[in-house]
C-alpha positions as CSV (number, residue, x, y, z in Angstrom):
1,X,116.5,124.5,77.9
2,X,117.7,127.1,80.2
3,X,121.1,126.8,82.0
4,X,122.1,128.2,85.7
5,X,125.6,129.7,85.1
6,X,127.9,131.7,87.0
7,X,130.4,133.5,84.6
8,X,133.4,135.4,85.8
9,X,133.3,137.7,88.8
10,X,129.5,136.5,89.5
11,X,129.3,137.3,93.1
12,X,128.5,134.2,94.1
13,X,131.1,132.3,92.0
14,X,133.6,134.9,94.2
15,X,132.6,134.2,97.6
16,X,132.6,130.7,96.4
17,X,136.1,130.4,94.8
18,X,137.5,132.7,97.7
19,X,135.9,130.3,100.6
20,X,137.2,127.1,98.5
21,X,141.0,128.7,98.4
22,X,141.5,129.9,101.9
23,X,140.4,126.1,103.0
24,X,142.8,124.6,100.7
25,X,145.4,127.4,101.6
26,X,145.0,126.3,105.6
27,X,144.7,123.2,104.8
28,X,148.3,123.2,102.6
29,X,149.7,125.8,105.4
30,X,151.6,123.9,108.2
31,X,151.5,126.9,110.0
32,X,148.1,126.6,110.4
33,X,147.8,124.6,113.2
34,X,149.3,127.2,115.5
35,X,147.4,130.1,114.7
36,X,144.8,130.9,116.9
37,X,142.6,133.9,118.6
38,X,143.9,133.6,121.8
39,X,146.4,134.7,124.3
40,X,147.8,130.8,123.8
41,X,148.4,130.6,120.8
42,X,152.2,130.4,119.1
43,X,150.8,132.5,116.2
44,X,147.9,134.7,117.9
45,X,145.5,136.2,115.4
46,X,144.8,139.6,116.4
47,X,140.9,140.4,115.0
48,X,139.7,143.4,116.7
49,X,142.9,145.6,116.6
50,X,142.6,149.7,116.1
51,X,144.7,150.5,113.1
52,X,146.9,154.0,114.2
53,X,147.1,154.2,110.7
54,X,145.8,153.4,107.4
55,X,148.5,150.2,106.9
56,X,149.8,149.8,110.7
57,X,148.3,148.1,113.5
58,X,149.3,148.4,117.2
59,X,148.7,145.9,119.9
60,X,149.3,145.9,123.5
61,X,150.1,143.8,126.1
62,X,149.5,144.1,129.7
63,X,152.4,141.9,131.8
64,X,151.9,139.6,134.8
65,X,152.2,141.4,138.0
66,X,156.1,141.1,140.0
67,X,155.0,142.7,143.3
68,X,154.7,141.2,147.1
69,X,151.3,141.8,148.5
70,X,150.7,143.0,151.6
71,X,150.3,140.8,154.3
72,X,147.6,140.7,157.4
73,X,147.0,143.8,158.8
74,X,149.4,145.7,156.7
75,X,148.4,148.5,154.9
76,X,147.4,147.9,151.6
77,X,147.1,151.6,150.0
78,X,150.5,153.4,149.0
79,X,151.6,149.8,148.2
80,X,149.8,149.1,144.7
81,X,151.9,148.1,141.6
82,X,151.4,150.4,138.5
83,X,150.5,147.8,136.1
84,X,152.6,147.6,133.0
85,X,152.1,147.5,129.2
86,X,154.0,147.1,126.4
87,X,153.1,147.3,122.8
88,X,153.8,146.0,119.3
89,X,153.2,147.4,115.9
90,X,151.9,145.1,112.6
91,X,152.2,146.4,109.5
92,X,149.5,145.1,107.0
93,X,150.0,145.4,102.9
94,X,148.5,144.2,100.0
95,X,149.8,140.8,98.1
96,X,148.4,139.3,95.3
97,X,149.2,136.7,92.5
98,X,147.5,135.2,89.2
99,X,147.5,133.0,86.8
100,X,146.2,133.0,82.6
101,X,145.5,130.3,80.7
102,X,147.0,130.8,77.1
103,X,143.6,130.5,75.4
104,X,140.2,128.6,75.1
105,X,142.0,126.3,72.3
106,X,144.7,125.5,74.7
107,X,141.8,124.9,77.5
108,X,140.4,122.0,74.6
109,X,144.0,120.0,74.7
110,X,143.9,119.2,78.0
111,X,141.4,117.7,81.1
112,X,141.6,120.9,83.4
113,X,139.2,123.3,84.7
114,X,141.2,126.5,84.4
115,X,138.8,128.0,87.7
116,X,139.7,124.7,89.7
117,X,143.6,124.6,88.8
118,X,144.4,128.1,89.4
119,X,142.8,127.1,92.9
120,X,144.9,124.7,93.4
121,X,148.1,126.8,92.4
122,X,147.3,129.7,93.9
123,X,146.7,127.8,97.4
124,X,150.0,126.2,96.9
125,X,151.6,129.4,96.6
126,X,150.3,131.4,99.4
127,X,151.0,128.6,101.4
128,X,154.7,128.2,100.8
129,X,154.9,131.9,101.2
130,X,153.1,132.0,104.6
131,X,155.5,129.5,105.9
132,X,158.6,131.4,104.4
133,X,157.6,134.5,106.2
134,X,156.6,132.9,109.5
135,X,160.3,131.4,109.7
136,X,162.2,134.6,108.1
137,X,160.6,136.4,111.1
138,X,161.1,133.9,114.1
139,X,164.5,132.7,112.9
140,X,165.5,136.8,113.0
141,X,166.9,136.1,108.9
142,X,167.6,139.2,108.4
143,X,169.2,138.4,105.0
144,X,165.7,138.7,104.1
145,X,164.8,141.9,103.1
146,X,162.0,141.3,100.4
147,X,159.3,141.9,102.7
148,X,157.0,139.9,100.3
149,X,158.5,136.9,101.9
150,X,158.1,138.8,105.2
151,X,155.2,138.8,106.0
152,X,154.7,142.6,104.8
153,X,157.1,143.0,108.0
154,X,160.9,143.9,107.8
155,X,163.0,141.0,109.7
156,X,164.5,141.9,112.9
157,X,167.8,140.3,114.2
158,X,166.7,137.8,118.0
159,X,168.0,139.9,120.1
160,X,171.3,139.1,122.4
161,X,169.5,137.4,125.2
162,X,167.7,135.3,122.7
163,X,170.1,133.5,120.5
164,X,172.2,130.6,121.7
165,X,174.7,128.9,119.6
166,X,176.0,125.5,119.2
167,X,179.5,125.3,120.6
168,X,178.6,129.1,122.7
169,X,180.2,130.4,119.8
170,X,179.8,134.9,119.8
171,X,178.5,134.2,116.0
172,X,176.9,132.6,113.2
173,X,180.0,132.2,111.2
174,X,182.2,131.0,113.6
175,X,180.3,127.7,113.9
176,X,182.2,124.8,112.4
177,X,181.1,120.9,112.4
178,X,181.9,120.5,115.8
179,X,179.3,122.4,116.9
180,X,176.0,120.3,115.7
181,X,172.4,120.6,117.5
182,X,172.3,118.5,120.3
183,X,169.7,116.8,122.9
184,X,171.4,119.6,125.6
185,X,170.5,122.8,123.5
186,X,166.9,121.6,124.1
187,X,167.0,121.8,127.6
188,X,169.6,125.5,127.5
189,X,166.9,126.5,125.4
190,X,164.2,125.8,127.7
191,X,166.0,126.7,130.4
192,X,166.4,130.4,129.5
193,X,162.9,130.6,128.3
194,X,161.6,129.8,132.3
195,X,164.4,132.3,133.6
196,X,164.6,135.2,131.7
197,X,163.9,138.2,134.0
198,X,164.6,141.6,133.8
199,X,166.2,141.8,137.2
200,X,169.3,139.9,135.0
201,X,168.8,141.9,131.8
202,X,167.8,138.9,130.1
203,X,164.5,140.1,129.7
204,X,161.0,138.7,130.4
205,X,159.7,135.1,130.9
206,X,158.7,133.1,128.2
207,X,155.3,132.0,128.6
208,X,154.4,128.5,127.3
209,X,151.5,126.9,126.0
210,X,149.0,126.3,128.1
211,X,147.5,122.4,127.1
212,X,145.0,120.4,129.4
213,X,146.7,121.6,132.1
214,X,150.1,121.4,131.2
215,X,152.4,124.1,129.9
216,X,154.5,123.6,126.4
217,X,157.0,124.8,124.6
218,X,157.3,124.2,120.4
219,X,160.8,123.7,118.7
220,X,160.8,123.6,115.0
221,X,164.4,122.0,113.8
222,X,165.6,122.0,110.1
223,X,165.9,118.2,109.0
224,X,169.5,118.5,109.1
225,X,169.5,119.9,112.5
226,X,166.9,116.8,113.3
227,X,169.4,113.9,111.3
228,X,172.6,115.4,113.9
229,X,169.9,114.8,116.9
230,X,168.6,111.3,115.2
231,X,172.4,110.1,115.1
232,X,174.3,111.8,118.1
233,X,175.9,108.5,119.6
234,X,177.8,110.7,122.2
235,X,175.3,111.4,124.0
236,X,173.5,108.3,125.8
237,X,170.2,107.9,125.1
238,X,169.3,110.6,123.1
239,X,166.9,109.7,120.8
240,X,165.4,106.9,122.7
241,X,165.1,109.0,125.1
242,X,162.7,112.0,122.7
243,X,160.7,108.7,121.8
244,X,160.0,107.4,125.0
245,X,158.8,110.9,125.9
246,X,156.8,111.6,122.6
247,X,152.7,112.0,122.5
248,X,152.3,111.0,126.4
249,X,148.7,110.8,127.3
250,X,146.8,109.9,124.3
251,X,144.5,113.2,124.8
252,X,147.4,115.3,123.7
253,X,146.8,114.1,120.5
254,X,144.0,115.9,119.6
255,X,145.7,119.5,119.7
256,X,147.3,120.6,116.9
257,X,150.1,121.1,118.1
258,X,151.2,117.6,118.5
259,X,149.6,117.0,114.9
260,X,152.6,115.9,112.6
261,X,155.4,116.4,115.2
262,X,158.7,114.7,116.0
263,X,158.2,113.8,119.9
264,X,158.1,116.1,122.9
265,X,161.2,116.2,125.2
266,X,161.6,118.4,128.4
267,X,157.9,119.6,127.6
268,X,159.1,120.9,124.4
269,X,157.4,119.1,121.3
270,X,159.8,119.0,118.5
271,X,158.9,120.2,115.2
272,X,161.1,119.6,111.8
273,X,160.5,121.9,109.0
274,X,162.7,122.7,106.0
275,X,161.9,126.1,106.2
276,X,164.2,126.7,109.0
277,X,166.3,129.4,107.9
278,X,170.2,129.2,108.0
279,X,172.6,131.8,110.3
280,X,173.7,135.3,109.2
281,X,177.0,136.7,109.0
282,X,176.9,139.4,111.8
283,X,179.2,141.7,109.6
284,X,178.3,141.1,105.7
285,X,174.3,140.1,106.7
286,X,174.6,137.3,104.4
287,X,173.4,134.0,104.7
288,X,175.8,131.4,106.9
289,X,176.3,128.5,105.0
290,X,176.1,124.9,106.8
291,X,174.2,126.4,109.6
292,X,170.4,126.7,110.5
293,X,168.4,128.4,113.3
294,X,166.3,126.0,115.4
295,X,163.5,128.1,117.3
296,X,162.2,127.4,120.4
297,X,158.8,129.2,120.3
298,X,156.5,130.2,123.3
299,X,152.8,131.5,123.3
300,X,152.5,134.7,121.1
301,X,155.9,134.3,119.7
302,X,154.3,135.6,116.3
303,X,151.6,138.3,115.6
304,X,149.5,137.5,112.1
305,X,146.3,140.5,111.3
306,X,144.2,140.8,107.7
307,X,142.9,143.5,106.7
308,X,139.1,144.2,107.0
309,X,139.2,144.6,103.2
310,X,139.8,140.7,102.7
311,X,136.1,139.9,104.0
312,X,135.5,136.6,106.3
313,X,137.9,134.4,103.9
314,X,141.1,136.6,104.0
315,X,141.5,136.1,100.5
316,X,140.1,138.3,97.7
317,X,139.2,136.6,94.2
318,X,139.0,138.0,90.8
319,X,138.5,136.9,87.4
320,X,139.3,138.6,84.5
321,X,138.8,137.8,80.8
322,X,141.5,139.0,78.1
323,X,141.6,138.7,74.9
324,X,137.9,139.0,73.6
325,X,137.4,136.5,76.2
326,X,140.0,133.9,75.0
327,X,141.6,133.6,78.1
328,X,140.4,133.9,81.7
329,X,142.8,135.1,84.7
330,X,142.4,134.0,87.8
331,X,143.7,136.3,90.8
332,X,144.3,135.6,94.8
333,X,145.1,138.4,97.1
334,X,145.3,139.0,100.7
335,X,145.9,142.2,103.2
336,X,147.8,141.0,105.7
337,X,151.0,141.1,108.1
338,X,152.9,138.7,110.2
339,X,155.9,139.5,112.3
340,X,157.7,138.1,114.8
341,X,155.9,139.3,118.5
342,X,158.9,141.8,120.0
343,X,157.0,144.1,122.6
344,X,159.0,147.4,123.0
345,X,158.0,148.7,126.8
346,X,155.7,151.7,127.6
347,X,158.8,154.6,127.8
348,X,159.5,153.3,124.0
349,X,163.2,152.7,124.7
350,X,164.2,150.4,121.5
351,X,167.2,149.2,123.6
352,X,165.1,147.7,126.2
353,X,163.0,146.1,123.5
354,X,163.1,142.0,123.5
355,X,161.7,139.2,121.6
356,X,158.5,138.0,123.2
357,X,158.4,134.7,122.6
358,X,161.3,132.8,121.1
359,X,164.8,131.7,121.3
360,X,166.8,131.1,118.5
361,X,169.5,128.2,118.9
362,X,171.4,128.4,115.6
363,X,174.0,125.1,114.8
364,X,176.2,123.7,112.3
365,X,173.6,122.2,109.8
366,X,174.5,120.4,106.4
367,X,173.4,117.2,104.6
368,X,174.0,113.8,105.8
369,X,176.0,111.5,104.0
370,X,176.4,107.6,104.8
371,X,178.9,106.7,105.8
């Protein structure tokens, strides 16, 4: 009796075991749900990019329009508005991981399928490490230079007119327990994402999320920041209030957006993850302890490109056998970058250079006790 078999790096077993790990990878990825194609999106995908070198890749943008118009009868030529662009650079780099069973008479002890658990792991992996470099580059932790958990990008610091702190301290470390995240840095936050300009050198708007209609902001919160809002009895109302305002409008389920959040206040829809990152010393660039960096996020506040190398499931699979084929490896890889969107404008001055789309609101943040 013959016997269809796919052995290791068949090339339909590969596009097979490559499909079946970037779908458990998205799936495992809470990031996922705000990655998307278009200009909307908090993590926009760029696909059809020109690479200005073999590992960099440059986007553009082109901003909204600040002049008049012209009025009536009033002449129109001589008074046109030079339109403006700005640009960003993604770098893109190789990262892989395996695994190796010990050997076939290991594989006998125990109910696994060595193809199907490496899956697993492997998706488990690359998910925790998208999500660290996603919030190592929007929370500005710089005391992350590994650019493995970078997203292939080095971390820049938010810059000055993008960083608010809880008790308007000037630093990370100056921030004691009096200084906890609070319904009001929601609305600060919010605030200075609508009024940026650069006619008060606080740089651009922010733009929200567009949503049937209705524009958006996202917050993500580390759960301690989320335990201080929860139990802030100084200010009246405070939670009630979030929860009164969370998931209005049934519709607004359906986007992922709202999928898995806290509530939406002020327009903003609340977000915890433990990935939030904590403060930075601004002198020794360490880490700040019993402090985190809430974000408040706009549309492109994070650029994410794979390489054309990767194929349609941005993952590569390999299998290799070792040992006179005792033991199979099993290999995931993916060329990619992620960065933080910060659009430097068209005369390339760094200092007028500004985060795009976020505002970092960095607290006193430690575990709850009862009390």
């Amino acid at each position: 009796m013959s016997k269809t078999e796919f052995g290791v790096n068949h090339p339909l077993a590969v596009k097979v075991w490559s499909k079946q790990l970037a779908a458990e990878a998205y799936r495992k990825t809470y990031i996922g749900k705000f990655i998307g194609k278009g200009e909307d999106s908090l993590i926009q995908e760029k696909v059809d990019l020109k690479k200005s070198a073999g590992d960099k890749i440059t986007c553009g943008l082109n901003v909204q329009l600040q002049g008049d118009g012209v009025q009536g009868d009033s002449t129109l030529e001589g008074n046109e508005e030079a339109l403006q662009f700005y640009d960003d650079s993604v770098i893109v780099d190789q990262l892989r991981h395996a695994t190796r069973s010990k050997g076939k008479m290991s594989e006998q002890r125990v109910p696994y399928n060595i193809r199907n658990t490496g899956k697993d792991r492997l998706a488990d992996w690359w998910a925790r490490r998208m999500e660290t470099s996603f919030f190592n580059q929007i929370c500005g932790y710089t005391a992350a230079t590994d650019t493995r958990f970078t997203g292939n990008n080095a971390v820049t610091a938010p810059t000055s007119n993008r960083i608010l702190r809880g008790g308007n301290q000037s630093d990370d470390q100056s921030i004691t327990s009096g200084d906890p995240f609070l319904l009001q840095h929601i609305d600060v936050a919010r605030e200075r994402a609508e009024t940026s300009s650069t006619e008060n050198d606080t740089g651009p708007l922010i733009r929200p999320i567009r949503y049937m209609g209705d524009d958006y902001y996202v917050m993500f919160l580390h759960d301690h920041q989320v335990t201080s809002l929860r139990t802030d009895a100084a200010t009246a109302g405070n939670w009630v209030d979030i929860q009164k305002a969370a998931m209005q409008g049934g519709d607004v389920r359906d986007n992922p957006i709202f999928t898995g959040a806290l509530g939406v206040y002020n327009g903003v829809i609340l977000h915890k993850s433990n990935y939030v990152t904590q403060g930075v010393h601004s002198s020794t660039g360490a880490a700040v302890a019993n402090t985190r960096r809430a974000v408040l996020c706009g549309a492109q506040s994070a650029t994410i490109a794979f390489g054309s190398e990767n194929g349609a499931t941005r993952y590569s699979w390999k299998e290799e056998l070792f040992d006179y084929g005792n033991q199979l490896g099993v290999s995931a890889g993916s060329i990619y970058g992620l960065k933080k969107t910060k659009f430097t404008p068209a005369d390339d001055s760094a200092t007028n250079a500004e985060d795009f789309g976020t505002i970092v609101v960095t607290t006193y943040a430690t575990a709850a006790t009862p009390t």
